[in-house]
ChimeraX commands (.cxc) that place a marker at each C-alpha (Angstrom):
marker #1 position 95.87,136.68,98.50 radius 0.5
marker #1 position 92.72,134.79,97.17 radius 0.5
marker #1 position 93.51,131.03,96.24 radius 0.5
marker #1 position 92.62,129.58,92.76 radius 0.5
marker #1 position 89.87,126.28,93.96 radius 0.5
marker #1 position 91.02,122.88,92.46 radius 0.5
marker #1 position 88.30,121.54,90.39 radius 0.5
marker #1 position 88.92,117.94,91.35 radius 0.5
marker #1 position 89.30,116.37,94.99 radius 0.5
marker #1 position 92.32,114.79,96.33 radius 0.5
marker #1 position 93.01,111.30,95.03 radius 0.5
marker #1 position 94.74,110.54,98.76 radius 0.5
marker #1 position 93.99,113.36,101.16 radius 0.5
marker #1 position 97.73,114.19,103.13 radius 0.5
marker #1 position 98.06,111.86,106.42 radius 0.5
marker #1 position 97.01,109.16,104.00 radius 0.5
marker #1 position 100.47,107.13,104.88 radius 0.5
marker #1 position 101.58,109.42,108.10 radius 0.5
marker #1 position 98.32,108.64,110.15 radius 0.5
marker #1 position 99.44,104.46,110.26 radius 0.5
marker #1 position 103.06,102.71,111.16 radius 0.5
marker #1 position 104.65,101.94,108.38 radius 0.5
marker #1 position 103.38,98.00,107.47 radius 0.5
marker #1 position 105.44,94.92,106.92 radius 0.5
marker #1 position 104.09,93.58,104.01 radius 0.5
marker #1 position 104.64,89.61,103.09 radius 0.5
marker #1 position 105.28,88.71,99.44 radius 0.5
marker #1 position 103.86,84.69,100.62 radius 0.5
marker #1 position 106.42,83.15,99.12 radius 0.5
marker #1 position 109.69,83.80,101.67 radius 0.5
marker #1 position 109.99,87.63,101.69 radius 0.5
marker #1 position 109.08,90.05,103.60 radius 0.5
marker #1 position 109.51,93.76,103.23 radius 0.5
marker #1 position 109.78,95.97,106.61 radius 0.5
marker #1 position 110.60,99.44,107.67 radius 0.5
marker #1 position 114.22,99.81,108.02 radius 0.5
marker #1 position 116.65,99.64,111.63 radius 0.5
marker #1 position 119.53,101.18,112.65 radius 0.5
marker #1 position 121.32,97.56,112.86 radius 0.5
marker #1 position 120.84,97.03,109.06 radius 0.5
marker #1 position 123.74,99.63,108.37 radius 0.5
marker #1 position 126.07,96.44,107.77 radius 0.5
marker #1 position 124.56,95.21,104.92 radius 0.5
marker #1 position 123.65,98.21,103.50 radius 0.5
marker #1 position 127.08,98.91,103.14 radius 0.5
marker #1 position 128.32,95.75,102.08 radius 0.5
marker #1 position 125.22,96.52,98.71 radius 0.5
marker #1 position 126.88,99.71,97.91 radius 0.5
marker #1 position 130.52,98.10,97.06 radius 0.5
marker #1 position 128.97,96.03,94.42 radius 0.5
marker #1 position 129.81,97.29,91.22 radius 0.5
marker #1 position 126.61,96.17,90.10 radius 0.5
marker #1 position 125.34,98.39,91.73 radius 0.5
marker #1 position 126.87,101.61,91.15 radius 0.5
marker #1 position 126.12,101.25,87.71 radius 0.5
marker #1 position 122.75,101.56,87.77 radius 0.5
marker #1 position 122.60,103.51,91.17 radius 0.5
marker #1 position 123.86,106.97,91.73 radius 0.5
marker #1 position 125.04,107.16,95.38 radius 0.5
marker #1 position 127.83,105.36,97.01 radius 0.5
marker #1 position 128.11,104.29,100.95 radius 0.5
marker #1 position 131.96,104.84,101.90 radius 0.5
marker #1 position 131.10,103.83,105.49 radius 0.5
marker #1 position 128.54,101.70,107.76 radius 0.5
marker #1 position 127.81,105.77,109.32 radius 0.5
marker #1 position 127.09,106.93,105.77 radius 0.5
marker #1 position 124.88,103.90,105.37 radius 0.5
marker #1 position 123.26,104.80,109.35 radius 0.5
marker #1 position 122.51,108.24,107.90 radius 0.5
marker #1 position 120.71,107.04,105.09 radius 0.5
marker #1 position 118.37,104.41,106.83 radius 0.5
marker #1 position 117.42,107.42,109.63 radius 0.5
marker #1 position 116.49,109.25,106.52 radius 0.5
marker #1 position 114.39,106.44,105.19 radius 0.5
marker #1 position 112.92,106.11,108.52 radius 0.5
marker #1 position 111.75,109.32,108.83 radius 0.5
marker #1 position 110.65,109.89,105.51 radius 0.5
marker #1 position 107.29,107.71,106.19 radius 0.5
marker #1 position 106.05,110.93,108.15 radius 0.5
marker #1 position 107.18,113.46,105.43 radius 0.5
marker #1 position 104.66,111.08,102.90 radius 0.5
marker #1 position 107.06,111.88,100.24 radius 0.5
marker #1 position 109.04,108.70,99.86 radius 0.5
marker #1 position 108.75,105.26,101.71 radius 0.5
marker #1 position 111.80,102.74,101.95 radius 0.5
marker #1 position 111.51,98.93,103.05 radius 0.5
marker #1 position 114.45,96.45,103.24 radius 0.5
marker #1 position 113.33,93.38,101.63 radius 0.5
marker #1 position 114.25,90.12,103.68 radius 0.5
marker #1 position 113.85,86.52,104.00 radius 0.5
marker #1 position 110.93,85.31,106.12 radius 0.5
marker #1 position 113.36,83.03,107.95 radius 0.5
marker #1 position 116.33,84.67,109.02 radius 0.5
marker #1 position 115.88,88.52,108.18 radius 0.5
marker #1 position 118.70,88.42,106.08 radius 0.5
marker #1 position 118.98,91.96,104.06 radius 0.5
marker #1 position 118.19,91.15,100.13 radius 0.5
marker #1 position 117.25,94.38,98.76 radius 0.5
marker #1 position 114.73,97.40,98.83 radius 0.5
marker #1 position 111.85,98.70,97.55 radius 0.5
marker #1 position 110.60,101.92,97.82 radius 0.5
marker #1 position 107.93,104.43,96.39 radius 0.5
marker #1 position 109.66,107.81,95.58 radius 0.5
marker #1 position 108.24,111.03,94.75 radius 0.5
marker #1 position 104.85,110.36,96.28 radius 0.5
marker #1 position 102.32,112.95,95.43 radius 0.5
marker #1 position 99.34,112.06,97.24 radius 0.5
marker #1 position 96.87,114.84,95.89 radius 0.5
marker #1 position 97.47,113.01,92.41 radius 0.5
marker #1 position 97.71,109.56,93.80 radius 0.5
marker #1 position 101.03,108.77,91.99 radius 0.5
marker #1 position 104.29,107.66,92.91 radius 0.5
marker #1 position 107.42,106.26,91.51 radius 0.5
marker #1 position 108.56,102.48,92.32 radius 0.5
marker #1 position 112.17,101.89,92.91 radius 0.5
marker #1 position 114.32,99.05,94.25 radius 0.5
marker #1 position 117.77,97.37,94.17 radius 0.5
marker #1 position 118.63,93.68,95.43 radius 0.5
marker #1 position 122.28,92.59,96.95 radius 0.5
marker #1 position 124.49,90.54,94.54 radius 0.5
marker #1 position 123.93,87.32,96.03 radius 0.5
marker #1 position 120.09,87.56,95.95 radius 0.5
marker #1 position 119.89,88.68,91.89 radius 0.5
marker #1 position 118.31,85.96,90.01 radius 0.5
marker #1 position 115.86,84.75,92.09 radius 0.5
marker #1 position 113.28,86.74,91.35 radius 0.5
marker #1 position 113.88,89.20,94.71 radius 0.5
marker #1 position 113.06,92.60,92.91 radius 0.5
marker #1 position 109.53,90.91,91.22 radius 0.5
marker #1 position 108.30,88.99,94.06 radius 0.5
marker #1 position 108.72,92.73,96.12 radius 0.5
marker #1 position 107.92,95.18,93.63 radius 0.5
marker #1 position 104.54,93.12,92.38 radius 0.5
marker #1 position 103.43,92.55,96.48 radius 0.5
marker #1 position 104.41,96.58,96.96 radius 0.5
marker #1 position 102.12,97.43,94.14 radius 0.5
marker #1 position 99.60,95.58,95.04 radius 0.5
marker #1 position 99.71,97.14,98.87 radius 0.5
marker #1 position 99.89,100.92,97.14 radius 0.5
marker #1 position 97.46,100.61,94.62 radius 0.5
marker #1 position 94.69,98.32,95.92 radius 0.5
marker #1 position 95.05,98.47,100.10 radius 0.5
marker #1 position 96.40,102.26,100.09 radius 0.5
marker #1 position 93.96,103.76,96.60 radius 0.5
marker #1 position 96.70,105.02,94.65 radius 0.5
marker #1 position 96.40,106.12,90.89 radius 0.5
marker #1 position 99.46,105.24,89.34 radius 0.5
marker #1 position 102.55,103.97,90.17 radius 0.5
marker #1 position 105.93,104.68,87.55 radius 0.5
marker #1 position 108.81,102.28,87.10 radius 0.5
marker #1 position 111.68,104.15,85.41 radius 0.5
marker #1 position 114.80,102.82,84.25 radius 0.5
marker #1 position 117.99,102.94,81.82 radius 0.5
marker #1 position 116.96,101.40,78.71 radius 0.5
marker #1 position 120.36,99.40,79.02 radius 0.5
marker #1 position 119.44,97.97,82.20 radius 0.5
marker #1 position 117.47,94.55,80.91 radius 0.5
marker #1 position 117.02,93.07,84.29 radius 0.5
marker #1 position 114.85,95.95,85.41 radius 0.5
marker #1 position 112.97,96.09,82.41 radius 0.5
marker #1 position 112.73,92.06,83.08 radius 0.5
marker #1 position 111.22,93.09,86.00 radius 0.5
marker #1 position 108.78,96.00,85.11 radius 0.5
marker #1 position 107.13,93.40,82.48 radius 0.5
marker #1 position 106.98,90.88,85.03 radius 0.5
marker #1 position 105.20,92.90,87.43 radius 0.5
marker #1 position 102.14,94.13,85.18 radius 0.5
marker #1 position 104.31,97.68,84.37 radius 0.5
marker #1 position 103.16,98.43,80.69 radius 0.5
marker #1 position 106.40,99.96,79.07 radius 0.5
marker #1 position 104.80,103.53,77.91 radius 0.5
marker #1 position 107.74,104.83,76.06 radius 0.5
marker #1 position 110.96,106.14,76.50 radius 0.5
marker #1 position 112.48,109.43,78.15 radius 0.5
marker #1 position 115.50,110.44,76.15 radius 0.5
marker #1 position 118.92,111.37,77.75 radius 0.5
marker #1 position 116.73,111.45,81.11 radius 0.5
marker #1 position 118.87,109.85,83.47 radius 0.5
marker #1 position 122.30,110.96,84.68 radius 0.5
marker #1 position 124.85,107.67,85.78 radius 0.5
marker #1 position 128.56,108.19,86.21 radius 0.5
marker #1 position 128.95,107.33,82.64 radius 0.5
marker #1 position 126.99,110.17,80.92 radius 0.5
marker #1 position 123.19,110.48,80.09 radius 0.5
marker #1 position 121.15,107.82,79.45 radius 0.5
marker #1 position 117.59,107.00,78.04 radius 0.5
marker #1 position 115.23,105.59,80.12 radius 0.5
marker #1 position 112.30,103.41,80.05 radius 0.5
marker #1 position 108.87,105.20,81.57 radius 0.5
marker #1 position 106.60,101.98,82.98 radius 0.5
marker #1 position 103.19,102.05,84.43 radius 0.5
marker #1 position 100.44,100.73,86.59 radius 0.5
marker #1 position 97.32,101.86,87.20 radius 0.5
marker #1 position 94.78,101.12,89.33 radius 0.5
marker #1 position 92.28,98.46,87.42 radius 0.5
marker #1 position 95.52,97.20,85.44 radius 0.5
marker link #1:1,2 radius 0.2
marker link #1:2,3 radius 0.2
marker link #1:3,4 radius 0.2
marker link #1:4,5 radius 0.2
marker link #1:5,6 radius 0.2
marker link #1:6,7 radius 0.2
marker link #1:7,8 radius 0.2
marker link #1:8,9 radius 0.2
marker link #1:9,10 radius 0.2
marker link #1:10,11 radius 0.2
marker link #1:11,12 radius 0.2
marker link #1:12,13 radius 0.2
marker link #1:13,14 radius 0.2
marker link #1:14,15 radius 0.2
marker link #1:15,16 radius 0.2
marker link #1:16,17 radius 0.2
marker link #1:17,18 radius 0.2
marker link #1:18,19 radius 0.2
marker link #1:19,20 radius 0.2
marker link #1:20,21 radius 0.2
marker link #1:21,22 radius 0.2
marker link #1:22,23 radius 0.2
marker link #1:23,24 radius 0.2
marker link #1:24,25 radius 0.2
marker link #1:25,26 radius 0.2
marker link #1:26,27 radius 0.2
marker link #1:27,28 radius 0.2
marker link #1:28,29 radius 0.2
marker link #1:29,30 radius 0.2
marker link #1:30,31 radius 0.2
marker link #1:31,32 radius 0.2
marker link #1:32,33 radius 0.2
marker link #1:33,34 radius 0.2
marker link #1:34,35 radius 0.2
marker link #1:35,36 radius 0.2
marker link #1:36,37 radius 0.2
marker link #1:37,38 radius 0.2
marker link #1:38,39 radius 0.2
marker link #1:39,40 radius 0.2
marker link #1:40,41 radius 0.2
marker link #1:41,42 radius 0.2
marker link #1:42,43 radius 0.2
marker link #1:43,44 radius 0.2
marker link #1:44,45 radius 0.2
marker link #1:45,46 radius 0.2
marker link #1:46,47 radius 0.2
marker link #1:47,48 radius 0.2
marker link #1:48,49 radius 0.2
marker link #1:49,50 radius 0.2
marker link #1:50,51 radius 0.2
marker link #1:51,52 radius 0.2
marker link #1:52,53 radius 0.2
marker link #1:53,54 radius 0.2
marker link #1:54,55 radius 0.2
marker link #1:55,56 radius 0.2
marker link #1:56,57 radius 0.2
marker link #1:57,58 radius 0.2
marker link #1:58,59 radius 0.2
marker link #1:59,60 radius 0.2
marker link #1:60,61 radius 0.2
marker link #1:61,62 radius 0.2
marker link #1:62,63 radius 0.2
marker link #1:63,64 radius 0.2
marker link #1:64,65 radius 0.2
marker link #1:65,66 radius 0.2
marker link #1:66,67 radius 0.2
marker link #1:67,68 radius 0.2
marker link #1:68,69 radius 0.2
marker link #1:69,70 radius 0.2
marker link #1:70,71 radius 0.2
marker link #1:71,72 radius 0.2
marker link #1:72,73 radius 0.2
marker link #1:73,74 radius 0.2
marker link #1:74,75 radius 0.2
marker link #1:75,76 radius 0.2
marker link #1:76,77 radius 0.2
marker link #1:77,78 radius 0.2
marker link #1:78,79 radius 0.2
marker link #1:79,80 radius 0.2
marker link #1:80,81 radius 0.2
marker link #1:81,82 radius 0.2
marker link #1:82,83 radius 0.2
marker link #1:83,84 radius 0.2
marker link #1:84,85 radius 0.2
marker link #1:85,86 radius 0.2
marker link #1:86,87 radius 0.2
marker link #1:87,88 radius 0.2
marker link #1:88,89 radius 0.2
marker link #1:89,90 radius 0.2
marker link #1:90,91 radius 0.2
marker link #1:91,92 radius 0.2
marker link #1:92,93 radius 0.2
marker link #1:93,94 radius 0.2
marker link #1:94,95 radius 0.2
marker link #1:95,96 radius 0.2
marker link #1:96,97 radius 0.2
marker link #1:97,98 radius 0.2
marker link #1:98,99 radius 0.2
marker link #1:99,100 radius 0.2
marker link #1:100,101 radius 0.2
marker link #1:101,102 radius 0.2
marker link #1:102,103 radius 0.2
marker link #1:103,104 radius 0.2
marker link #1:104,105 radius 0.2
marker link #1:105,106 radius 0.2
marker link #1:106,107 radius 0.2
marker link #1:107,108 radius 0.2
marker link #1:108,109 radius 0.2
marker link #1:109,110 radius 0.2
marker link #1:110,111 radius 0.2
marker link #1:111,112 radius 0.2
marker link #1:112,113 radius 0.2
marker link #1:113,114 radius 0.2
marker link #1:114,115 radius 0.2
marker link #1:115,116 radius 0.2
marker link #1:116,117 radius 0.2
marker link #1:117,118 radius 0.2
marker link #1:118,119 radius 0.2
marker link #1:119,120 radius 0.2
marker link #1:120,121 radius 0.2
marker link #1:121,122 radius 0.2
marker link #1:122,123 radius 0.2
marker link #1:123,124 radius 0.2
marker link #1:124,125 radius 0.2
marker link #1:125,126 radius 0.2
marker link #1:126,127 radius 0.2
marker link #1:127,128 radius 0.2
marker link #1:128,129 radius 0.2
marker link #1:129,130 radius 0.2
marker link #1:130,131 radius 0.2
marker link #1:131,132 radius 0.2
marker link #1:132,133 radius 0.2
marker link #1:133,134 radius 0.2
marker link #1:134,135 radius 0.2
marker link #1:135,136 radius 0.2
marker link #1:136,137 radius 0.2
marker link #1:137,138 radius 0.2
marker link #1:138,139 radius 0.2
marker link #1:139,140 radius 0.2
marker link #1:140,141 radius 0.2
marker link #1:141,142 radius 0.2
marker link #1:142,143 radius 0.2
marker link #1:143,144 radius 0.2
marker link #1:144,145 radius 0.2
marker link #1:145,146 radius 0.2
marker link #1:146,147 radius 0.2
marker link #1:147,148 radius 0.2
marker link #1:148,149 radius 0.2
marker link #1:149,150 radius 0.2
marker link #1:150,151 radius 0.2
marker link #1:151,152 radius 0.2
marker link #1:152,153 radius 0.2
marker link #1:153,154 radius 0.2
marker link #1:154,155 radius 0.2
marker link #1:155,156 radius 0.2
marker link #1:156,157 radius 0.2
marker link #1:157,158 radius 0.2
marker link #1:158,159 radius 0.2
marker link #1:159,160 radius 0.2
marker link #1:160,161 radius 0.2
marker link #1:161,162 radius 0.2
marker link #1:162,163 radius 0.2
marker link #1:163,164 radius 0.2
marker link #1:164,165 radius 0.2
marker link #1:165,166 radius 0.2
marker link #1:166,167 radius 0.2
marker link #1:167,168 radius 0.2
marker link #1:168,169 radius 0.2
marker link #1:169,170 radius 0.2
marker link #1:170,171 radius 0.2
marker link #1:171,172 radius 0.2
marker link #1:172,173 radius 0.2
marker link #1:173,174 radius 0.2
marker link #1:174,175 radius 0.2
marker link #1:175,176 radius 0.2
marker link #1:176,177 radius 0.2
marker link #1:177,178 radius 0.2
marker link #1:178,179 radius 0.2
marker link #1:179,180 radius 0.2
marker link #1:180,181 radius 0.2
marker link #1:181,182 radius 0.2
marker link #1:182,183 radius 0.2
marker link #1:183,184 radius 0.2
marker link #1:184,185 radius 0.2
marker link #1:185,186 radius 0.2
marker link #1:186,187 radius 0.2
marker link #1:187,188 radius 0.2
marker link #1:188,189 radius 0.2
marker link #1:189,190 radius 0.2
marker link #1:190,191 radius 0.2
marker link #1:191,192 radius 0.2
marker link #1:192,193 radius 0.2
marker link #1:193,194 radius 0.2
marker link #1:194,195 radius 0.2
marker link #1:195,196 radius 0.2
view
């Protein structure tokens, strides 16, 4: 079956991300954000009772071996170029504050979505920022991607707080986009692009 040629070239040709270890990257300020380990099941359970949490989240971790699945899948997902997870930590004592990830990468377009979550005690400090702005950096200058989204329920403030912070120009809102466990909700579509 013939194939219809693209008319433009890749922005990041695949093995873009799979090709090189997943990087710790250093926000210079106290944080660092590595790949995940099989000993940070622990506190990724502990995150998931917060209440906090599950309202702005959609899973749930009912055990430390739920939460062991879920950071093998992170692990692994650096190969598949499709989504890549880092706990964010303090420099000092690698305690578990958050993540931040890029979901739904599409390398051919050079676009991805930015995600994260911090653990109750670390909220307030600027966590989320300090990670998401040192993350975007990494993607869109070191790595060459495009674009990077931010999305969010337009009831959730502090993300919003952070998107602005972080150079993430609000570019309108996605109505009744986002499924919680209370109903639908509209969300917030953020941006940055490379050049921003």
């Amino acid at each position: 079956m013939p194939t219809m040629p693209f008319l433009t070239t890749d922005v990041l040709p695949a093995g873009t991300l799979a090709r090189i270890p997943q990087p710790v990257l250093a926000t210079g300020d106290g944080l660092r954000m590595r790949p995940w380990r099989a000993a940070d099941a622990p506190a990724v359970h502990r995150a998931f009772q917060d209440p906090a949490l599950h309202r702005w989240h959609l899973r749930a971790a009912d055990s430390e071996d739920e939460a062991a699945g879920w950071i093998e899948q992170w692990r692994l997902a650096w190969a598949g170029e499709r989504d890549a997870q880092w706990a964010v930590v303090d420099e000092a004592g690698d305690r578990l504050l958050g993540r931040v990830a890029l979901r739904e990468i599409v390398l051919a377009d050079g676009v991805a979505e930015v995600a994260y979550w911090t653990v109750a005690d670390a909220r307030g400090r600027g966590v989320a920022a300090r990670a998401t702005a040192t993350l975007a950096a990494w993607a869109l200058e070191e790595v060459g991607f495009h674009r990077l989204e931010l999305l969010h329920a337009t009831a959730n403030e502090a993300s919003c707080r952070v998107a602005a912070r972080t150079g993430f120009t609000l570019e309108g809102t996605k109505r009744s986009a986002g499924l919680h466990r209370d109903g639908w909700h509209d969300m917030h579509l953020h941006a940055r692009v490379r050049g921003d």
